[in-house]
TIBARO-30599 format. One record per atom (N, C-alpha, C, O): x, y, z; residue in one letter. Coordinates in steps of 0.05 Angstrom, whole numbers, plus 5000, padded with zeros to 4 digits. Example, Ala and Ser with C-alpha at 12.3 -4.5 7.8 and 13.67 -1.06 7.14 Angstrom:
526448865156A
524649105156A
526449345156A
528549345169A
525749555142S
527349795143S
525850015157S
526850235161S
This chain:
364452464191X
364752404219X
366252634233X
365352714255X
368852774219X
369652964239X
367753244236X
367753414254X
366153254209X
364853464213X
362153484239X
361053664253X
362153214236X
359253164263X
360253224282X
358853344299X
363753144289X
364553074321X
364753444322X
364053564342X
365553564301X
366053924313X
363054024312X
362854244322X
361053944303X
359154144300X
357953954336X
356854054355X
358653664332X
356353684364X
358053804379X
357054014389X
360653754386X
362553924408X
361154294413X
360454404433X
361254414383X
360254654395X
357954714405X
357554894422X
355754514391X
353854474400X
352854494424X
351554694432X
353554264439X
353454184469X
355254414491X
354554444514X
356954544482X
358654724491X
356854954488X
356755094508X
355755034472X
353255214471X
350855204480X
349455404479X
349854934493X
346854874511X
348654864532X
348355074545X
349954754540X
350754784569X
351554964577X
351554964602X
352655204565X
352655464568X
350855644577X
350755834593X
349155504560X
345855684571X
345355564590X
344455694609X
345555354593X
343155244625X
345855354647X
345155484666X
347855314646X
348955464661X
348655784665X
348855884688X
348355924644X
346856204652X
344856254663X
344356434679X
343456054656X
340956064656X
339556064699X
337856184712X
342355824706X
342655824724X
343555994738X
342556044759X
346456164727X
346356434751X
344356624743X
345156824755X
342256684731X
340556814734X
338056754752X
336856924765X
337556514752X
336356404768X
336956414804X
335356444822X
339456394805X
339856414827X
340256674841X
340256724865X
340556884810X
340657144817X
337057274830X
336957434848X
334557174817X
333157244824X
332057144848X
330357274858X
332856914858X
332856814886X
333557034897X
331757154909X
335857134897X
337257294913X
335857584920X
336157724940X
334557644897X
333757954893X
330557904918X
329858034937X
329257654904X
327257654927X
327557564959X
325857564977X
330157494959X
331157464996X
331757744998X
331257835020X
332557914982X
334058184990X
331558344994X
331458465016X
329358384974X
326158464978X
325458355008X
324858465029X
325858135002X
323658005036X
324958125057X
323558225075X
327958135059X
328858255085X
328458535089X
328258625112X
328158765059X
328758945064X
325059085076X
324359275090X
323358835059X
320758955083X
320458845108X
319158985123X
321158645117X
321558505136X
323158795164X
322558815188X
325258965147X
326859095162X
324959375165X
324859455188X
323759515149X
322159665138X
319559725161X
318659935170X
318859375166X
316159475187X
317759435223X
316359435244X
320159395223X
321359385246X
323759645257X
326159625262X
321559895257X
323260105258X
322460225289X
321360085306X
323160475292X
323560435318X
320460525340X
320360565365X
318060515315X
315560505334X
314460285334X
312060265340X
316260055326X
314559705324X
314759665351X
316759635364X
311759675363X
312659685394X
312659255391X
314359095398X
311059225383X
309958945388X
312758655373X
313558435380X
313258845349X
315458715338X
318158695346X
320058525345X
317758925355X
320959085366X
322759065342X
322858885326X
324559335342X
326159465330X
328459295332X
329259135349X
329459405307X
331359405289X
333059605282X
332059835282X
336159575275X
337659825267X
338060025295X
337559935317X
338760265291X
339960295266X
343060205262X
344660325248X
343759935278X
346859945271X
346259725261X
344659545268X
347959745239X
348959625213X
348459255229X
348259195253X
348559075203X
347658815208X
348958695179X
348458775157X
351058435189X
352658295172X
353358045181X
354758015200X
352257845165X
352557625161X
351457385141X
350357415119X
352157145154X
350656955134X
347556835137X
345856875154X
347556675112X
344656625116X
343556365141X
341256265141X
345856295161X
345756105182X
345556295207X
344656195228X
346256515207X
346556635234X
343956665245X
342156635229X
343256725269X
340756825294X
339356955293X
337056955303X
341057155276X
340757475271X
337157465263X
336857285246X
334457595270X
332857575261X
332257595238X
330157505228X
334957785221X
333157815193X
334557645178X
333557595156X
337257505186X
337357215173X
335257025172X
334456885154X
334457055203X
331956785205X
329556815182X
328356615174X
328957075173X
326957135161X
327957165127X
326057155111X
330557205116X
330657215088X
331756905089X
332456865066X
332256625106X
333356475101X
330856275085X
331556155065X
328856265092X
326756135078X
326056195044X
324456075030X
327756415036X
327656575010X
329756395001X
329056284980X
331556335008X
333756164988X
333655854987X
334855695001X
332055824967X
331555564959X
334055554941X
334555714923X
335855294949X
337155124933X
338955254935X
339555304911X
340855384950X
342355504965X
343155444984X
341455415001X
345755414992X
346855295022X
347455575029X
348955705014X
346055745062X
345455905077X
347856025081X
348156265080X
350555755087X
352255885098X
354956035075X
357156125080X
353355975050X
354956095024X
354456445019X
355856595006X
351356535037X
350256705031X
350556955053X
350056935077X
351457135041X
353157365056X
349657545056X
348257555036X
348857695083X
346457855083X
348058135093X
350458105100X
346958375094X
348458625101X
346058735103X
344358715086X
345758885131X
342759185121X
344959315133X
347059245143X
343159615125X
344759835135X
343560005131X
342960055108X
342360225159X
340160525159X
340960605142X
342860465137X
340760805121X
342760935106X
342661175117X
344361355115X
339661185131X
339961585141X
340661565171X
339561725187X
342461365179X
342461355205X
340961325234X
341861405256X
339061245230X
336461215246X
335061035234X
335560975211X
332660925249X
331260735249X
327160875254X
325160785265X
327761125241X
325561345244X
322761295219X
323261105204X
320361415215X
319261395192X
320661535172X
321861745177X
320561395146X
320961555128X
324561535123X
326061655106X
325261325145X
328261355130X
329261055125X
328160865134X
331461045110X
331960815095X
333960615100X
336160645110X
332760385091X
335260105099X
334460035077X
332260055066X
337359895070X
338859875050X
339459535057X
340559495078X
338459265038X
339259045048X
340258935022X
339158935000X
343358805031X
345158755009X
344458355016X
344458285040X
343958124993X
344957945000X
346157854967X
345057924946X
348857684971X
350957644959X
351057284960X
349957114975X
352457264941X
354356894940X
355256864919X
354957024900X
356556664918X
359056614899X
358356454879X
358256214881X
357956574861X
356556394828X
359056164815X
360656254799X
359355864822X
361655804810X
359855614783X
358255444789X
360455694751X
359455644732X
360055194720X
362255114711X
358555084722X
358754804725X
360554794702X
361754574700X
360954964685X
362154864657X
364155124670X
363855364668X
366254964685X
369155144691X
371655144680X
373755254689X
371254984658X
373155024637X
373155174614X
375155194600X
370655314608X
370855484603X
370655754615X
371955954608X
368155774640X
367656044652X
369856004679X
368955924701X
372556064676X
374155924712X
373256174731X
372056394729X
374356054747X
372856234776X
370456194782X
369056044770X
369656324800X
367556434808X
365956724804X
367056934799X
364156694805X
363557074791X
360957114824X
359356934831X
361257404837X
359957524860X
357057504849X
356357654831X
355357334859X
352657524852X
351857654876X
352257564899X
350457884870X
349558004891X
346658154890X
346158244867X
345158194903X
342158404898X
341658524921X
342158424943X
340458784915X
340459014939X
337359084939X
336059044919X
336459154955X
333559314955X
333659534985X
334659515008X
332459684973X
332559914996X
328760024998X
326960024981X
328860075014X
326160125026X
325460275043X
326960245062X
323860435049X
323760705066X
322660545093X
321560335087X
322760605117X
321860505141X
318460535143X
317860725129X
316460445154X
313760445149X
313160435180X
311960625189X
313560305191X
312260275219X
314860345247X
314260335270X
């Protein structure tokens, strides 16, 4: 009996471990494809989108609830995510909003692990994609 009660304890402490990884990875690649969607989303809105109208080149920071157009457009990317946990950032990197130059879109949130007695805190996730301007 006590050998059963220590081998299920580690047991169970070892699957729930995984589906909890399993989960910030999951939510990590949510993230990487909101950060993709915005950064082409930002990409065809440079400064000859006559019809779309431009974007950049000053910098853009916030969450996934704000107005901001390219919130409105990476907010449909985060399934199972509350918007207003989710930090978005672009930023020209060559200073302009020209062909051929680049934005940089950061989105972030706060991974807190369901099994917090063993993993405490919270851990940053974050994913970046950068993309050259096209239109």
């Amino acid at each position: 009996m006590v050998e059963f009660a220590i081998v299920v304890l580690v047991f169970a402490t070892l699957v729930l471990g995984m589906l909890d990884l399993g989960y910030g990875v999951f939510q990590y690649h949510i993230m990487a494809e909101a950060a993709r969607q915005g950064a082409r989303q930002a990409i065809v809105h440079g400064s000859l989108a006559d019809r779309l109208g431009p974007w950049g080149p000053a910098s853009y920071s916030g969450n996934g609830n704000d107005t901001h157009p390219l919130a409105q457009d990476i907010r449909p990317f985060l399934v199972g995510m509350d918007p207003d946990e989710v930090t978005i950032e672009a930023i020209w990197l060559d200073g302009g909003n020209g062909l051929d130059e680049r934005v940089q879109v950061t989105v972030g949130k706060p991974f807190r692990p369901i099994m917090g007695f063993i993993f405490k805190g919270s851990y940053d996730l974050e994913a970046t994609s950068t993309m050259r301007i096209a239109h």
